[in-house]
C-alpha positions, 0 to 999 in steps of 0.5 A: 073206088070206082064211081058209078052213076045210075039214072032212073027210067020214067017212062016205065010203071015202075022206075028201075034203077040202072048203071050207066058205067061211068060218068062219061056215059051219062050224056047218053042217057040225058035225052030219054027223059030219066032223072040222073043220079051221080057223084057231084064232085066228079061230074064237072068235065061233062057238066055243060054237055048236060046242062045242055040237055037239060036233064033232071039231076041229082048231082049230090057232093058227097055220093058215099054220104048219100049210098050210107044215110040210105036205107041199105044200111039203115040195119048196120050197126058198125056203118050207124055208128061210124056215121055217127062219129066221124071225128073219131074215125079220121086220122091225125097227120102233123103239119110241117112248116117250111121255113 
């Protein structure tokens, strides 16, 4: 699954919502005053360039988590339910021991 991070304009009436085509891109965009949105588990090879920056993050662990708790899928019944058991849904692999 390919990851792309967003980040959001402040300095508009209304804030739009934008790609930067990838994680590495996010830097770019660090110093014109935006919030960053992105997949905190794959952003640590830029993190100090933006901690440098000091821009506004949201960096959460699990970004598929956040897209599927969002409103976009509020309606769908079979996400819904899938979130709501997810124990159910994950697979189960045997364990092999070395000796």
């Amino acid at each position: 699954m390919k990851y792309v991070k967003y980040f959001i304009s402040r300095r508009r009436k209304r804030n739009k919502v934008r790609t930067s085509h990838g994680n590495s891109n996010l830097s770019k965009y660090a110093k014109k005053g935006i919030t960053l949105i992105g997949d905190g588990a794959a952003i640590g090879p830029y993190m100090y360039d933006l901690m440098l920056s000091k821009a506004e993050l949201f960096l959460p662990e699990c970004f598929e988590w956040l897209l599927l708790h969002s409103p976009v899928f509020a309606e769908n019944k079979e996400v819904q339910e899938q979130l709501a058991h997810t124990s159910q849904a994950c697979r189960s692999f045997p364990v092999f021991h070395r000796r």
